[in-house]
C-alpha positions in Angstrom: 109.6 100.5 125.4 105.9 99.9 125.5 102.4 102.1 125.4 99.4 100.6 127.0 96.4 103.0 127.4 98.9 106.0 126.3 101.1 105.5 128.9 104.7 104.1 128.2 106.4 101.7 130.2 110.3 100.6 129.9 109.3 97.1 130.9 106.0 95.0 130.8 106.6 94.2 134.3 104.9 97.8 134.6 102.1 97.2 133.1 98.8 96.8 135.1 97.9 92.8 135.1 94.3 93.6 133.7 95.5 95.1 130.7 97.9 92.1 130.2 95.0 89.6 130.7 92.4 92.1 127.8 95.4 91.0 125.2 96.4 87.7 126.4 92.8 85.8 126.8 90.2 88.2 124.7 89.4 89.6 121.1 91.9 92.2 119.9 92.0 94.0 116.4 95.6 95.0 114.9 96.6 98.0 112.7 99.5 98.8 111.2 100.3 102.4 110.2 103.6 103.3 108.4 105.8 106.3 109.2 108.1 107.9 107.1 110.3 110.7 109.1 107.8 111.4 112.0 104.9 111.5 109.5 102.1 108.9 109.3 100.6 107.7 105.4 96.8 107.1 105.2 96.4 107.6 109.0 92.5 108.8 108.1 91.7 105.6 106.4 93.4 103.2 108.6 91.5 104.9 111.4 88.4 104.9 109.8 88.9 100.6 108.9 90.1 100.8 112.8 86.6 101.7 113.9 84.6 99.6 111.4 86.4 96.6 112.7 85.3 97.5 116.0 81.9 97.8 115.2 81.8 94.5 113.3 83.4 92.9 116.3 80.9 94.9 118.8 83.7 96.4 121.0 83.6 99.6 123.1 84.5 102.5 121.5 85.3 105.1 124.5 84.8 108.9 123.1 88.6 109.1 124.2 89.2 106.6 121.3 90.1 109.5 118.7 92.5 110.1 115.7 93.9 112.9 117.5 94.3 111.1 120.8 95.8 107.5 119.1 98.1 109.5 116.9 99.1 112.2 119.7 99.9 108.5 121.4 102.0 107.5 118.7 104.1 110.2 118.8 104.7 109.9 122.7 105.8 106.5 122.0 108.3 107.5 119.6 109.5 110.8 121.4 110.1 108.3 124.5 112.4 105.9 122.1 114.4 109.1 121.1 112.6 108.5 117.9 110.4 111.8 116.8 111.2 111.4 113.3 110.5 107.8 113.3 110.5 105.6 109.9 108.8 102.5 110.6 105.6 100.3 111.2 103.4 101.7 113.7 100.7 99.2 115.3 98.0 99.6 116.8 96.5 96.5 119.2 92.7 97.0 120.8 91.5 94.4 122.9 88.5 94.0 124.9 88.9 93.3 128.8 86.4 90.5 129.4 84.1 88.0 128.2 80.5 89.4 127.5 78.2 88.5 130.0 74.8 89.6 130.7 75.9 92.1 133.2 78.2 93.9 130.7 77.3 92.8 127.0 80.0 94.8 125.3 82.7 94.6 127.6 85.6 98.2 128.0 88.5 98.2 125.5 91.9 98.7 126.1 94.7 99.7 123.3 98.4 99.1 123.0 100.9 100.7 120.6 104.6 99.0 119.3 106.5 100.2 117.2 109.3 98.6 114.8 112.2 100.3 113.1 112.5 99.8 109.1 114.8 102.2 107.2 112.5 101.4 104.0 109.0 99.9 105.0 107.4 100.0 101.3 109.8 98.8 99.2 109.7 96.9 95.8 110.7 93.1 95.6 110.9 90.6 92.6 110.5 87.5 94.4 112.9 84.3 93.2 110.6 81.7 94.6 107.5 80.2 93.3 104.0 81.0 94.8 101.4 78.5 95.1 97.8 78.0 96.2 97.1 76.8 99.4 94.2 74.0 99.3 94.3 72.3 102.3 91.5 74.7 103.9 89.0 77.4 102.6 87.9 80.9 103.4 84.4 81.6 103.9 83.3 84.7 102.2 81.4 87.1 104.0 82.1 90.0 105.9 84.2 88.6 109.3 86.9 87.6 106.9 87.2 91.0 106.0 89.0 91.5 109.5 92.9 92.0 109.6 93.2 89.4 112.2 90.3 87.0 111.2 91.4 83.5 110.6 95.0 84.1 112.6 95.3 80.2 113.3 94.2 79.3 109.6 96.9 81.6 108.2 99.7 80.3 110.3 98.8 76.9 109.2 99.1 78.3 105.6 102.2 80.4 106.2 103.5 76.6 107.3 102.7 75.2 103.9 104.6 78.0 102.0 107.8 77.8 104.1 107.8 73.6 104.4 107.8 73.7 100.3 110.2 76.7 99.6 107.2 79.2 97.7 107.0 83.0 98.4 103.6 82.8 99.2 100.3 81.4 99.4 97.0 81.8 97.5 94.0 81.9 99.3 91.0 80.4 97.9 87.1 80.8 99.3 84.9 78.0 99.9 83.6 78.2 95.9 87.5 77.9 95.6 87.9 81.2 93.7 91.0 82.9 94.4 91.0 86.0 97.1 94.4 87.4 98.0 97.7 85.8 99.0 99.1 85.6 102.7 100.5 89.0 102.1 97.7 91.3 100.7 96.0 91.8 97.9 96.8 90.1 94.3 96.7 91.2 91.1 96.8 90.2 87.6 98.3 91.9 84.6 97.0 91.2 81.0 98.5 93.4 78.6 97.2 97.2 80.2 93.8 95.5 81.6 95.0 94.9 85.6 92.4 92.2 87.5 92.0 91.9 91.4 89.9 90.0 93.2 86.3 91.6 94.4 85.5 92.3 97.9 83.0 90.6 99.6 84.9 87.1 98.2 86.5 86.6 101.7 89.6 88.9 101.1 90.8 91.7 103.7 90.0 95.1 103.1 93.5 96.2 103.2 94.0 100.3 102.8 97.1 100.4 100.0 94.3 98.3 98.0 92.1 100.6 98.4 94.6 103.4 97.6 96.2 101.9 95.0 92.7 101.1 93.3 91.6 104.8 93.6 95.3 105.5 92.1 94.5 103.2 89.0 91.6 104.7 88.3 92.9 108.0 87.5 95.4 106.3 85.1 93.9 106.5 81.1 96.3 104.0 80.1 95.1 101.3 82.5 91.7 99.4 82.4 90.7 98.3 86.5 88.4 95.7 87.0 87.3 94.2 90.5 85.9 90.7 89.3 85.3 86.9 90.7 89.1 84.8 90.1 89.5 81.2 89.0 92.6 79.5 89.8 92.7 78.7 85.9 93.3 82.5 85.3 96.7 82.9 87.1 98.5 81.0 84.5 96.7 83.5 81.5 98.3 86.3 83.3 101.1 88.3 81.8 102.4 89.1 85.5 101.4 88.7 89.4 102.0 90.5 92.0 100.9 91.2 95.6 100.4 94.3 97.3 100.3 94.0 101.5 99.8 96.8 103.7 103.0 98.3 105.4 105.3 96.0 103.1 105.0 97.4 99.5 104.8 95.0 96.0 106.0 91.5 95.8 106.4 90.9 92.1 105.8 87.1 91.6 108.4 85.2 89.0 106.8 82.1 88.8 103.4 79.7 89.4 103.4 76.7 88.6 105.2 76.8 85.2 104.7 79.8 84.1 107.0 82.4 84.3 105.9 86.2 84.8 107.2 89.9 83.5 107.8 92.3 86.0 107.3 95.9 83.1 103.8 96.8 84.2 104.7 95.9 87.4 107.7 97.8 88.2 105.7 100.6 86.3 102.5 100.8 88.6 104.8 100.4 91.7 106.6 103.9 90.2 103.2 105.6 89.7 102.3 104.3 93.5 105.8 105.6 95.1 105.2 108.8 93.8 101.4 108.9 95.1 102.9 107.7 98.5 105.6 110.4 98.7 103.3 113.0 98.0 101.0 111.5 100.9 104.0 111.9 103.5 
């Protein structure tokens, strides 16, 4: 089952060629929302990163394009899969329908929703394999790279690296080669109650559960938050790792390099995080 444009379609033979084309040959912007039993977490701010990615990319954004309309959408699709009460990943695909041109400088949009079953979509892990920093090319900072889906080729090249040499995951570095986030999200470092993440603006996405789970540490007494520049050197200093992505939960990292990492803070912050996430359902 498919939705293009808010209409579902049992087969992509269906769907009109021209909306094919706007996803197959043009820019498109991906969001993925997570549903727990029908019921959508941080739809607001995932809507609201949604349309600043839009803006920075300078696509249409047609007054139909609403959070109403996209999550009333949502919900068609999964009413159509016999799936109201669906628990899952939810995303959301815009794309623009031609190359700019000086007839039409900002091209129309067109949207497209799939949807994938998971029975637990955030979910805690302590990953067994080793993570390691990927060098062989750099992130430049600035504000593109904030963009879910900038640098698609660069990170499949990456993901390559990782899975040729066994690690977990990859550690992204910017062009002053300071560290910015893994493959998977957003990475953080434990010292003792002090937890460290890397600043935005360094190259890094602005994911929404970092952004959450940053608003959710600092409401917490017992933790100190800081949002600072990270130097390769300061991974090894680190009581424990671990990597937060949107729509997959905390990857607790084992090892890097030689040193081996707890996982007590960790598994502490992700119960503190569960709870904030159940309560958002």
């Amino acid at each position: 089952m498919y939705s293009f444009q808010g209409q579902t379609y049992t087969s992509l033979h269906e769907v009109p060629q021209h909306i094919l084309n706007a996803f197959i040959h043009h820019t498109s912007l991906t969001e993925t929302i997570v549903f727990r039993e029908g019921l959508q977490l941080f739809w607001e701010e995932h809507y609201l990163r949604l349309m600043a990615s839009m803006r920075i990319l300078r696509m249409e954004i047609p007054l139909s394009f609403t959070m109403e309309q996209l999550l009333s959408d949502m919900a068609s699709l999964c009413l159509a899969q016999g799936t109201p009460k669906f628990t899952g990943k939810i995303k959301l695909l815009v794309a623009k329908t031609a190359v700019p041109s000086s007839e039409k400088a900002i091209p129309s949009t067109v949207y497209a929703i799939e949807s994938e079953k998971i029975e637990h979509p955030l979910n805690y892990k302590r990953e067994q394999l080793p993570i390691d920093l990927y060098k062989d090319h750099y992130i430049s900072a600035g504000l593109y790279a904030s963009l879910e889906t900038s640098y698609a080729t660069w990170r499949n090249m990456a993901w390559t690296y990782v899975h040729e040499n066994a690690y977990c995951d990859g550690i992204l570095l910017n062009d002053k080669k300071q560290v910015i986030e893994t493959l998977r999200g957003a990475l953080f470092l434990v010292n003792g109650h002090k937890i460290t993440t890397p600043s935005l603006g360094m190259g890094n996405r602005k994911g929404v559960y970092r952004q959450q789970f940053l608003a959710l540490l600092d409401k917490q007494d017992e933790f100190e938050i800081a949002e600072a520049e990270v130097s390769p050197f300061a991974l090894q200093k680190a009581d424990e790792l671990f990597v937060l992505g949107d729509a997959q939960g905390i990857f607790s990292i084992k090892q890097y390099r030689k040193k081996q990492f707890d996982d007590k803070i960790t598994q502490l912050l992700w119960a503190k995080f569960s709870e904030q996430l159940l309560n958002n359902s």
